[in-house]
N, C-alpha and C positions, 0 to 999 in steps of 0.2 A: 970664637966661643959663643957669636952671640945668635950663629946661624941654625941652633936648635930652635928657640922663642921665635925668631922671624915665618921658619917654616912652618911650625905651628900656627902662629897668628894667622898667616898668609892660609893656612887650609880654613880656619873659622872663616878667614873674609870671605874664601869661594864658596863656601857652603851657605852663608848668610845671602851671598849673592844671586847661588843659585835656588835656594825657596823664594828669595822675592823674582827670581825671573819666572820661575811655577806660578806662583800665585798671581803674576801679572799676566802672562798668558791664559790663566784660568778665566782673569775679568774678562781678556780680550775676545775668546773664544767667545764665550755668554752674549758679548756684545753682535759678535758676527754671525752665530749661529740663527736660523728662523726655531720662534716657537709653532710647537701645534699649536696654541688655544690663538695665535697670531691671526691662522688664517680658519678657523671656526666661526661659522656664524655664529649670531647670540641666540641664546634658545629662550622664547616666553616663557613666564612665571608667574602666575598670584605672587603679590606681596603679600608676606610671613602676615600670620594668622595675629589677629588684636586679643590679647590674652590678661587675664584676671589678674592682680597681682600672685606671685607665685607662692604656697603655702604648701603645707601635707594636704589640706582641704582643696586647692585646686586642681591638684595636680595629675589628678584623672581628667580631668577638664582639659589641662593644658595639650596632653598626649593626646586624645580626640580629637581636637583642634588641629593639633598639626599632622596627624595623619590626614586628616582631611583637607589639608593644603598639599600635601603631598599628592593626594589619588588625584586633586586637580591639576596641582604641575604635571602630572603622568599623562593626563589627556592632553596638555594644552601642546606637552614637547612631542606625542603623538601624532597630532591634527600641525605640527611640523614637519613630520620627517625626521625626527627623530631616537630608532627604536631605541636605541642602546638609550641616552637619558630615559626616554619612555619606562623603560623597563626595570632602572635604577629605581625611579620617585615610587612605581609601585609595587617594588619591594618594598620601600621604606613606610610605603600606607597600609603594610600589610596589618592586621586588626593584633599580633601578638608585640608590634614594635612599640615602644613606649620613646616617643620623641616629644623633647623637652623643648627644640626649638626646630623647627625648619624652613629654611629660605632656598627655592629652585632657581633662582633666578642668576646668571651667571658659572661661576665654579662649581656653586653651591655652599650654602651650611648646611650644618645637621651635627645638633646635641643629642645623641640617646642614651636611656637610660635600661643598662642589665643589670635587676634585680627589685629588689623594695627599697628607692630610694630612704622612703618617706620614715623607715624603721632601721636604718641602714647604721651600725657602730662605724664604720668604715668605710671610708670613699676611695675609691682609685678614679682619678682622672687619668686619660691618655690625652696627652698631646705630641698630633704627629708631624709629620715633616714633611719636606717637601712634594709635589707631584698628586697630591693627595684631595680629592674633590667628591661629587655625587657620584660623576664615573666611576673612580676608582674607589668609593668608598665601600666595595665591598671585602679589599683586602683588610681595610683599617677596623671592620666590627668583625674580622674574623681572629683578631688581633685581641679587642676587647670579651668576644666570647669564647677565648682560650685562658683569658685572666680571670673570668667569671669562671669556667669551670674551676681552676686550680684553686681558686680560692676553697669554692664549695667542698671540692674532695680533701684540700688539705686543712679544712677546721670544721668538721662537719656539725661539731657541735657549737658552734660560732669561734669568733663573735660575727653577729648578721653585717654582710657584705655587699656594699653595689659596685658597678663599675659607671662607667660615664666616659663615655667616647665622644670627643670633644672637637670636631669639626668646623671650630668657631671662627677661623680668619680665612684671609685669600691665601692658600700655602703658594711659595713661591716656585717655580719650573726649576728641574735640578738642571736644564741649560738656560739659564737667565742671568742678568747682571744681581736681580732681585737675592738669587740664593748666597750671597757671596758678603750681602750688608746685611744691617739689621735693623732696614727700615719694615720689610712688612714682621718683623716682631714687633718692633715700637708701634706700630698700628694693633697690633693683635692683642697686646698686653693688657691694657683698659677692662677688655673683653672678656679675659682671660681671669682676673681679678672679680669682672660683676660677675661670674659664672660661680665663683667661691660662696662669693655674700649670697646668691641664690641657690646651692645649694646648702648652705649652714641653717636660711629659713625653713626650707623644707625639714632636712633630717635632726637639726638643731645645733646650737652650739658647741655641746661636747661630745659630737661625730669628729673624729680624726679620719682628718684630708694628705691622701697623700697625691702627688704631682708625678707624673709616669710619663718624659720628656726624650720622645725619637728624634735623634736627626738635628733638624732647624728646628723641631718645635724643642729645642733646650733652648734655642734664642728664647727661644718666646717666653719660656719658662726664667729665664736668669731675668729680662728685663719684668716680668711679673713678679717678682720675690719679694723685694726689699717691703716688708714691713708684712706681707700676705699671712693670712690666718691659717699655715698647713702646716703639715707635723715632719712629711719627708717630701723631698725631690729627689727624684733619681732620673740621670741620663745616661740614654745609651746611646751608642753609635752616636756621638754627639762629633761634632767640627770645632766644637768651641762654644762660649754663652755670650760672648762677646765680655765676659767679666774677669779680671786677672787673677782669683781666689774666690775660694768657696766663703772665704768671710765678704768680699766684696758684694758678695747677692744681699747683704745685709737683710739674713734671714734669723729665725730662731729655729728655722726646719732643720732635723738631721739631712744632709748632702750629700748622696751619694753618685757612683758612675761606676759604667763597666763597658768594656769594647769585646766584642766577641774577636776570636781569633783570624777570624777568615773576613774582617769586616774591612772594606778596600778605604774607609774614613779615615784608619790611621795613617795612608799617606795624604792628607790632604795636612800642607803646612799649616802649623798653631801659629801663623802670625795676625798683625793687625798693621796693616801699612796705608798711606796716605797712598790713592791712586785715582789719577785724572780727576783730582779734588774732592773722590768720595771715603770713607774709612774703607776699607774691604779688609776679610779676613776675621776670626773673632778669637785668636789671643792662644791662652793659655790649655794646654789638653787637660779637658777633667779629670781625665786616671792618670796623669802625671802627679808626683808626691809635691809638687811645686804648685798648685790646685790646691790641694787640701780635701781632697772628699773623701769621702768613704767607700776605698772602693773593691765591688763586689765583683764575683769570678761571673762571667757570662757563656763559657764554654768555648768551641770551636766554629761557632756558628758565623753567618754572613751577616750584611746591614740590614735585613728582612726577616732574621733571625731569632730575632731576640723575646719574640713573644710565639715562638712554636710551641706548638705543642709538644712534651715532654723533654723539654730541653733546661739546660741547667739556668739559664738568664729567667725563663718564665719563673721556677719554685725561688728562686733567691728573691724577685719581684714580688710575690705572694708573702714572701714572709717579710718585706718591709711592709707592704701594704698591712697585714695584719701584726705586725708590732713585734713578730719573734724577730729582733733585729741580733740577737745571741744566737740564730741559727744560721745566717746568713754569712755563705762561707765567702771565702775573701781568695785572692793567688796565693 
């Protein structure tokens, strides 16, 4: 009688057994695989522009300033051999870009800012995930100026909206040991936090901040939470926050999540395990009912997906950033 419950148990054991052999093989792989940026030389950079304290009054200052660290990263990684950075840094100096911080030097940073900060009801930050640098930063502001348009077309009569494309830590290589722990979130989180406090002086203190958290950058966002002065966080395509519950972010933010259909993260194991002495893994799936979030329909789309243009994840995004959170459809 008692070979029903054994069989049972016996399949939970192999199933438990086999996501920790997935997710051990994940570390292992990271571990053996070569990165690009491994064998990339370093590219010259001015160090990031010495800037005013940050107000509405400087802040035309500040964007001058750092396009013009920018136009000079472009020649320095030029006068290297460098087109591709060359070509990035002078886009980014280009005279319509409003860059609130910029550093060439390595991956790269780069804070920009789409729209009037400084008169702004509403903030969307993007924080994104992995792979993500000066090179590639042209996919991530193409990402912010499809949330910037939907905003404008879907409240035209306000409230006034900026977005803030947030390219503020080292994102970690989606083949790295890096992507798998949540040590460069714990580095990025600090950062992530003085970006809040510096935009509340700018647009003020009763600007609602929402958190717009891809990928790895919900690590970054779950270990930035606990006490942060924002209204929503929402992740998509997330792996985990590394946090066990949407109360655990020990937020006052509404929490939300949503996974597109075609998004290949959801086979990536929700565990958290002890391996070759580091945590790896970050826990609990945020659109599992076992999370607690609030979680919103994101369509059929992939992990790249989620801020298309005319896709169901971008308008559900727009209406938390702008507060219609009663329009935001759900599964």
């Amino acid at each position: 009688m008692a070979k029903g419950p054994r069989d049972g148990g016996g399949r939970s054991s192999r199933a438990g057994r086999w996501r920790r052999a997935v997710l051990a093989a994940l570390v292992a792989a990271a571990v053996v695989l070569p990165l690009s940026a491994a064998v990339r030389p370093e590219i010259p950079a001015p160090a990031p522009a010495v800037l005013a304290p940050l107000d509405a009054s400087t802040l035309d200052e500040a964007y001058a300033a750092n396009r013009a660290n920018a136009a000079e990263a472009a020649r320095m990684a030029a006068a290297h051999h460098d087109r591709d950075r060359a070509a990035a840094d002078r886009e980014l100096a280009s005279p319509d870009r409003q860059l609130l911080a910029f550093d060439g030097r390595g991956s790269g940073r780069v804070t920009e800012v789409l729209g009037d900060l400084a008169r702004a009801d509403r903030v969307a930050v993007l924080v994104p995930g992995s792979d993500t640098g000066i090179d590639t930063y042209g996919r991530f502001h193409a990402a912010a100026a499809a949330l910037h348009a939907r905003l404008a077309r879907q409240a035209p009569a306000g409230p006034r909206t900026a977005v803030v494309a947030w390219l503020g830590y080292e994102t970690p290589g989606t083949v790295s040991t890096t992507v798998t722990t949540t040590g460069r979130a714990d580095q990025a989180a600090p950062h992530l936090r003085a970006l809040v406090a510096r935009l509340r002086a700018v647009a003020g203190a009763g600007t609602r901040v929402a958190l717009l958290c891809h990928s790895y950058g919900s690590v970054v966002c779950a270990r930035a939470a606990p006490g942060l002065a924002v209204d929503d966080i929402a992740f998509v395509g997330s792996p985990g926050t590394g946090a066990g519950s949407a109360a655990a972010l020990r937020t006052r933010a509404r929490v939300w999540a949503a996974r597109g259909g075609d998004d290949w993260v959801e086979n990536v194991p929700h565990l958290s395990a002890d391996l070759f002495g580091t945590t790896v893994g970050f826990g609990t799936d945020p659109v599992s009912p076992a999370f607690g979030a609030r979680v919103f329909t994101a369509g059929d789309g992939g992990h790249s997906d989620y801020f298309r243009p005319g896709s169901t994840s971008l308008t559900n995004l727009a209406r938390i950033v702008l507060g219609e959170t009663k329009a935001v459809t759900h599964d």
